[in-house]
C-alpha positions in Angstrom: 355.6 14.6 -46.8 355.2 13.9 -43.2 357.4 10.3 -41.9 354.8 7.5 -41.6 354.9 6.3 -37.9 355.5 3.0 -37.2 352.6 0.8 -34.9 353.6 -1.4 -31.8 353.6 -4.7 -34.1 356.1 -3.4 -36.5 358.1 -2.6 -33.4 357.6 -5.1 -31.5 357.5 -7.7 -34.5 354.9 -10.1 -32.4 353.2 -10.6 -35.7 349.7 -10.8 -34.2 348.2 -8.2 -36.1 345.4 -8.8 -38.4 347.0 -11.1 -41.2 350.1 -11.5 -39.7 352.4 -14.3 -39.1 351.6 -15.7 -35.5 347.8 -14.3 -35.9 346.4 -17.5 -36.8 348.4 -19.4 -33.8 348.0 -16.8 -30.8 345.0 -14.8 -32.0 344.5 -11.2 -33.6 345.9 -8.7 -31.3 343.2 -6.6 -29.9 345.5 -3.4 -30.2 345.3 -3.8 -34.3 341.5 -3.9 -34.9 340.6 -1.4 -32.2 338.8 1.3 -34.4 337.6 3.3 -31.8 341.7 4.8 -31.1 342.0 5.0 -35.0 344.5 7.8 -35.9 345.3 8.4 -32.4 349.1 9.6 -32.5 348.9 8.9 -36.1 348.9 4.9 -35.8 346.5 2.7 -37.6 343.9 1.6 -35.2 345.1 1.1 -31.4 348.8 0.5 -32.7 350.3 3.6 -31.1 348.3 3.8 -28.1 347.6 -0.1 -27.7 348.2 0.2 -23.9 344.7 1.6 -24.1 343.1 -1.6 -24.9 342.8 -4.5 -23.0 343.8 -8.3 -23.6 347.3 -7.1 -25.9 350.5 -9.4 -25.5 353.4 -8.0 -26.5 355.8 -11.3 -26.2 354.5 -12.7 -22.6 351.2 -13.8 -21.3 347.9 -12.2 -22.2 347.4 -8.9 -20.4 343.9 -8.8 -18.3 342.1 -5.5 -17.6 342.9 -2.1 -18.7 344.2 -1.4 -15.5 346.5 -4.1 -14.6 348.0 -4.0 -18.3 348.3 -0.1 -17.9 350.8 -0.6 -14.6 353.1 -3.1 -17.1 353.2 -0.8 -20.1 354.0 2.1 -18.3 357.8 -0.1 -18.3 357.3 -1.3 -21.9 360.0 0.6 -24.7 357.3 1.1 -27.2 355.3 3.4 -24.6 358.2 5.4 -24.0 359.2 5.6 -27.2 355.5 7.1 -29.0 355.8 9.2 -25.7 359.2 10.6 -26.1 358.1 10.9 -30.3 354.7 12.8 -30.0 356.2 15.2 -26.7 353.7 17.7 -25.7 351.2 15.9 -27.8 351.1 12.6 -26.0 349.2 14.6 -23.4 346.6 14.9 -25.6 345.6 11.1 -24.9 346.3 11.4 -21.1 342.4 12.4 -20.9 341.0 9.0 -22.8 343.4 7.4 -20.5 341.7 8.8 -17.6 338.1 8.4 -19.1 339.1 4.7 -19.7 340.1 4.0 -16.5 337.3 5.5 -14.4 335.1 3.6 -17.0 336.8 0.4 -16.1 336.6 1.4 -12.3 332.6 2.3 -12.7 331.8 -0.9 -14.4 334.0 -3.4 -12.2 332.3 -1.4 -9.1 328.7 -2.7 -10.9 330.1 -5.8 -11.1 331.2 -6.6 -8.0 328.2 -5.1 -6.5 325.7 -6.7 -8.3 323.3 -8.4 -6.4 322.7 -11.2 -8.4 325.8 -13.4 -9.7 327.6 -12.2 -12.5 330.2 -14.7 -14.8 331.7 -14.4 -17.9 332.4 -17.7 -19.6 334.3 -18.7 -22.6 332.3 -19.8 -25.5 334.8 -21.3 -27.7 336.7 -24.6 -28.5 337.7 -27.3 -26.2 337.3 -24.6 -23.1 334.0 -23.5 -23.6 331.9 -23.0 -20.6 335.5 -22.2 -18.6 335.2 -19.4 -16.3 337.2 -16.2 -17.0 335.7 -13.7 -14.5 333.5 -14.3 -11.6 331.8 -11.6 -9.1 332.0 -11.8 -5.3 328.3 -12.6 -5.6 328.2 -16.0 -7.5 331.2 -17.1 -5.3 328.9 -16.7 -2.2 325.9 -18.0 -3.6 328.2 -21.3 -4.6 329.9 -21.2 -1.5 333.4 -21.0 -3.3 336.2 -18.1 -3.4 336.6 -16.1 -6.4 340.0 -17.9 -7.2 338.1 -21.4 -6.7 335.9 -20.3 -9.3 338.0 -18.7 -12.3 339.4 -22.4 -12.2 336.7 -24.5 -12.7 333.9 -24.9 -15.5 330.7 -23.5 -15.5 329.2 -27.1 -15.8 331.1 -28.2 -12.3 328.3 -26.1 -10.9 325.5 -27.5 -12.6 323.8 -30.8 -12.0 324.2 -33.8 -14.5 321.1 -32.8 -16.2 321.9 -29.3 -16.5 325.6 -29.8 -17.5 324.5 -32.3 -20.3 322.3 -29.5 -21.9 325.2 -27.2 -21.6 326.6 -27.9 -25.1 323.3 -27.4 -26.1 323.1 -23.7 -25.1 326.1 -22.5 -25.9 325.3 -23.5 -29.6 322.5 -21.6 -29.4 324.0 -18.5 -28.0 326.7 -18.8 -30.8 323.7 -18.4 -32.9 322.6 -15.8 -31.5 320.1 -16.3 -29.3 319.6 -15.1 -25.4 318.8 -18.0 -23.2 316.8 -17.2 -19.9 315.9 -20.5 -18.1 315.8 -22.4 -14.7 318.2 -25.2 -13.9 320.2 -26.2 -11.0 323.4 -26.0 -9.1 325.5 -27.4 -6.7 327.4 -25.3 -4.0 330.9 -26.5 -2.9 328.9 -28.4 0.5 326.9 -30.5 -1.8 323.5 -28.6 -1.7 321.7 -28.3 -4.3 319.3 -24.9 -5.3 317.7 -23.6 -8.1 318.8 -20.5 -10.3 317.3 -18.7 -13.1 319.9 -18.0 -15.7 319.8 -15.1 -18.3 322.6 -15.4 -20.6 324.3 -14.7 -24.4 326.6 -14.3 -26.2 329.2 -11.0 -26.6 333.1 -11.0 -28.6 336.1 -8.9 -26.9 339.6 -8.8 -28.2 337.8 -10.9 -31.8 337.0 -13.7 -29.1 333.4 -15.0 -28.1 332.9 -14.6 -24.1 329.1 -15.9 -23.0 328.0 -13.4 -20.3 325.7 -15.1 -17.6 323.2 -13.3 -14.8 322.4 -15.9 -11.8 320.0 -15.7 -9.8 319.0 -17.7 -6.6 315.2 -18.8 -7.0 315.3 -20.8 -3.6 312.4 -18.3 -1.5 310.4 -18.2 -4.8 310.3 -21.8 -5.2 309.4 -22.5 -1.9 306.6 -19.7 -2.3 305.5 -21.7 -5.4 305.2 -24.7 -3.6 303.1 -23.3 -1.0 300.8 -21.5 -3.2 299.9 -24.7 -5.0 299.7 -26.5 -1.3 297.3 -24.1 -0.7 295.1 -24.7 -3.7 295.2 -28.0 -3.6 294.0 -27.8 0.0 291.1 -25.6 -0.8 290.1 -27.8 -3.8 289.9 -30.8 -1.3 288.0 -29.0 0.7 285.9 -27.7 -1.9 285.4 -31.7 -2.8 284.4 -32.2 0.4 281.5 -29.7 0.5 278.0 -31.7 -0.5 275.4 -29.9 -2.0 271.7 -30.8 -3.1 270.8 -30.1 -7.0 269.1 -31.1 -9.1 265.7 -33.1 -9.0 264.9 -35.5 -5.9 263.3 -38.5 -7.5 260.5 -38.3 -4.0 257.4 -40.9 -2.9 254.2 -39.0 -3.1 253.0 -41.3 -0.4 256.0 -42.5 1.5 257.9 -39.5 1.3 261.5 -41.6 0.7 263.5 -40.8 -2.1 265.2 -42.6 -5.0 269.4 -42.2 -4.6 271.9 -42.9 -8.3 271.8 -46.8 -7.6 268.0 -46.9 -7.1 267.7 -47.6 -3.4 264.7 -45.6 -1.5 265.8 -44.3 0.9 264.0 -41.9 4.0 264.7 -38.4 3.9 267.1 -37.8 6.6 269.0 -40.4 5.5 268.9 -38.8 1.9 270.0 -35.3 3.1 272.6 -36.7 5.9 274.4 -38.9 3.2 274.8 -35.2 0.7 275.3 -32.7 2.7 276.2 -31.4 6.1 273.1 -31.1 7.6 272.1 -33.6 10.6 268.6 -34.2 11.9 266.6 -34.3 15.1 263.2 -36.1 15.7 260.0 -34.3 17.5 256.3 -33.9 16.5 254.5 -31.1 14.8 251.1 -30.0 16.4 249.1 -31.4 13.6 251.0 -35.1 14.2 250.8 -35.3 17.9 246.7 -33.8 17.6 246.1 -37.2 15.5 248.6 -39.3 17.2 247.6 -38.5 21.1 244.9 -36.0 21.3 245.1 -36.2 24.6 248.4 -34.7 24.8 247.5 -32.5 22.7 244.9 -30.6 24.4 247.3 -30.5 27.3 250.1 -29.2 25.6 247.7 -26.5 24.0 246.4 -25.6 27.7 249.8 -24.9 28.9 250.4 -22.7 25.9 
C-alpha cells in the first residue's frame, strides 16, 4: 500500500486549512480548497503544490499574486521537499506552473491596459469598500498614484452623496446583484466628474472581492447638455413662430375682425399681431377709379 503523502498544513502546522485550528481567526487557506490542483503530486487539493495558488501564508503575511508568492516559495522547505520526494515527476507540474504564470501575465497586461479604470475592492466587514488593487487607469483619471490609491477607500473618491449610498450597494452586490449606475467623484485637486460604474460581486481565496469598471462620462455629459440646449432652443423658437388657424370671426361690412378678448380690430393689425407678416398701404385700380377718377384715367393712359 503506497505511503500517504503529507500536505503543506500538516507540515507546516499553520492550521488554516479548512476546519482547522487558526481557520476561523486568519481565514481558510486558499491552498486547501483549491480543487482545480486536486491529486496533483498525490496531495489533497492544492496542498502539495500550494505555491501554485495565490493568497497562501505559510506563517508570515499574506502572499499577493501568483508571481510574487512563486519568487518566495521557491526558498520555502516544503517546496523543496515535495520536489526532492516526487524527483523526475515534479516536472510534470513545471508546465501548469508555466501556463499559470503566462495566464497571470496575460490578464495583469489587460488590466493595466484597460482603457477604462479597473479596481477591485473588498466587500467584507469593517473594510469594505477598501481598495486592494487598482489599474494605472483609475489612478490617472483620479489624479492619484497607484500606491495613493490601494490606501484609501473607494468612498474617499466619491462625493457625500455617493459615499452615503455606498453601504447600500455593496449589500446588494452581496446579494447578488450587478450594479451599473452614474455617480460622482472627486480627483486628488478637488474636481469633481462624473463616472458610470459597472460593478459585482466575485470570491477568491473563500473571500468576497467587489470588482468595479469606471468610466469617465465627462464629454458625454457635456454632449447631453448641449443636445437638450439645442432643443430647448428650437422649441423657443418654435414658440415664437405665429400662425393663422382656425376661423376669423370677420365684419361683412367693415371688414375688421373679432380677436379672443372681443376687441375689433382692422386687418392688418389682426395679421401683424399673429404672425410675421407686415403690411404696406397703396390703392387697387377699382378703389382709386371710384376715389379719383381723374387719376385714374391718367394712370390708365400711361399704361
Amino acid at each position: 500500500m503506497e505511503k500517504r503523502k503529507k500536505n503543506c498544513w500538516e507540515i507546516k502546522g499553520c492550521g488554516r486549512e479548512l476546519g482547522g485550528k487558526n481557520a476561523k481567526e486568519l481565514g481558510v487557506c486558499p491552498a486547501s480548497i483549491h480543487r482545480r490542483l486536486d491529486g496533483v503530486h498525490g496531495g489533497k487539493n492544492a496542498g502539495r503544490a500550494c505555491w501554485l495558488v495565490a493568497g497562501t501564508m505559510c506563517a508570515r503575511p499574506v502572499q499577493g499574486t501568483f508571481a510574487q508568492e512563486y519568487r518566495d516559495c521557491l526558498q520555502c522547505d516544503f517546496y523543496k521537499k515535495v520536489k526532492k520526494e516526487e524527483g523526475l515527476d515534479f516536472k510534470m507540474t513545471l508546465g501548469i506552473e508555466e501556463m499559470l504564470l503566462e495566464s497571470e501575465n496575460r490578464y495583469r497586461m489587460l488590466f493595466e491596459r484597460a482603457g477604462d479604470a479597473i479596481f477591485i475592492l473588498d466587500a467584507e466587514g469593517e473594510k469594505a469598500g477598501q481598495i486592494v488593487a487598482v489599474n494605472q487607469a483609475a489612478a490617472e483619471m483620479h489624479g492619484y498614484t497607484v500606491d495613493e490609491l490601494l490606501a484609501m477607500n473607494i468612498t474617499e473618491l466619491d462625493m457625500p452623496d455617493a459615499a452615503k449610498e455606498a453601504p447600500g450597494r455593496i449589500e446588494r452586490m452581496l446579494k447578488g446583484e450587478w450594479i451599473k449606475t452614474e455617480i460622482t467623484h472627486r480627483r486628488k485637486d478637488g474636481t469633481i466628474f462624473p463616472v458610470e460604474i459597472s460593478t459585482g460581486l466575485f470570491e477568491f481565496g473563500n473571500h468576497k472581492y467587489i470588482l468595479a469598471f469606471d468610466r469617465d462620462i465627462t464629454e458625454r455629459k457635456v454632449n447631453e447638455q448641449e443636445r437638450e440646449k439645442l432643443i430647448l432652443e428650437l422649441q423657443g423658437a418654435l414658440d415664437k413662430i405665429k400662425t393663422l388657424r382656425g376661423l376669423l370671426p370677420i365684419c361683412a361690412w367693415c371688414k375688421k375682425i373679432r380677436d379672443d378678448k372681443g376687441y375689433w380690430k382692422k386687418v392688418e393689425t389682426y395679421i401683424e399681431e399673429h404672425s410675421d407678416a407686415m403690411f404696406t398701404h397703396g390703392i387697387c385700380p377699382e378703389c382709386l377709379k371710384r376715389i379719383s377718377p381723374e387719376l385714374s384715367d391718367n394712370s390708365l393712359k400711361n399704361d
